[in-house]
C-alpha positions in Angstrom: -38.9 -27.3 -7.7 -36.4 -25.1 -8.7 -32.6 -26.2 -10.2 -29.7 -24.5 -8.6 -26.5 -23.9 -10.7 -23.5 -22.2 -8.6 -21.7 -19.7 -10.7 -18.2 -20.4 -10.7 -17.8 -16.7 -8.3 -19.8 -18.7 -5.8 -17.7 -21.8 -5.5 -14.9 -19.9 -5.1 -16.1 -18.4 -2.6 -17.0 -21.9 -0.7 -13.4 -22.8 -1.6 -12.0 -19.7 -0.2 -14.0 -20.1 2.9 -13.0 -23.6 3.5 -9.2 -22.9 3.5 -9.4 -19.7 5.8 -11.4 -22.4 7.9 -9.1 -24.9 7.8 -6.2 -22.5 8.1 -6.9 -21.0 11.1 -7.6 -24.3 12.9 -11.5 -24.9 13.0 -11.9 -28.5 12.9 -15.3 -28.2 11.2 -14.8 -27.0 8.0 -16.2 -29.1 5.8 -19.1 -29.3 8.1 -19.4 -25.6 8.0 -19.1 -25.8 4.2 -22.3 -28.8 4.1 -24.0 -26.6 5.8 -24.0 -23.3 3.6 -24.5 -26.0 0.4 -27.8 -27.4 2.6 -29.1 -24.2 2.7 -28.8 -23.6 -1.1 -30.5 -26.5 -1.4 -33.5 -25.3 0.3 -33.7 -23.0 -2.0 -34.5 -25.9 -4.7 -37.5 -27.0 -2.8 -38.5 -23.3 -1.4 -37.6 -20.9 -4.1 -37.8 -17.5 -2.9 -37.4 -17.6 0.7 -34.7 -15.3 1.3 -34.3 -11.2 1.8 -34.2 -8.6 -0.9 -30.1 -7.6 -0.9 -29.3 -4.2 -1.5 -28.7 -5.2 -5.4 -31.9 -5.0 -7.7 -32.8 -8.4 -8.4 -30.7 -10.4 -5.9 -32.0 -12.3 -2.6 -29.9 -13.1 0.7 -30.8 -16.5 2.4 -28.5 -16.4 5.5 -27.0 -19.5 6.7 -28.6 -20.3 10.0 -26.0 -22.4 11.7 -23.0 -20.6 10.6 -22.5 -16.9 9.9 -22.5 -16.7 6.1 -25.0 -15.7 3.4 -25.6 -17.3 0.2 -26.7 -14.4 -2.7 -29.1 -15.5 -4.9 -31.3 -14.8 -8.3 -34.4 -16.3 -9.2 -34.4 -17.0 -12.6 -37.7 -18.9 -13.9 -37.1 -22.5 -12.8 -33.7 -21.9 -12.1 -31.5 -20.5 -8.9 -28.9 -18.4 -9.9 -26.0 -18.2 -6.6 -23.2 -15.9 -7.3 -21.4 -15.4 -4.3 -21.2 -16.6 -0.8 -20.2 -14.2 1.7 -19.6 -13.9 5.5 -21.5 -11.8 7.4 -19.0 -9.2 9.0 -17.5 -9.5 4.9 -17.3 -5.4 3.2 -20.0 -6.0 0.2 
């Protein structure tokens, strides 16, 4: 089993995400927000399960029920997530 610390980047971006959510009137934010933090999780029980990203050394586990992917470095026993980005987001 693998630990997962969120960099403060990452949380950031789950804040960020949550107020453009809530801003612009969908309802389910803080569902949408469980939902990318349940993914991460998975990541504690299935390590490296995600994508190669474009960046040497980081993984993409996209978010199946909402459009956003959580970035990701395996680290030993420990997941790494720096950022959380949507999926039409400029990277």
């Amino acid at each position: 089993m693998f630990e997962i610390r969120w960099r403060r980047r990452a949380l950031d971006d789950l804040s960020r995400i949550f107020l453009w959510l809530s801003d612009n009137g969908h309802a389910d934010a803080n569902r949408v927000i469980m939902r990318i933090r349940l993914a991460a999780e998975s990541l504690a029980r299935l390590g490296d399960i995600g994508r190669p990203s474009r960046v040497r050394g980081v993984r993409e586990l996209s978010v199946r029920t909402a459009p956003y992917v959580i970035a990701y470095v395996v680290d030993g026993s420990t997941i790494d997530i720096p950022a959380v980005y949507h999926t039409a987001q400029q990277r």
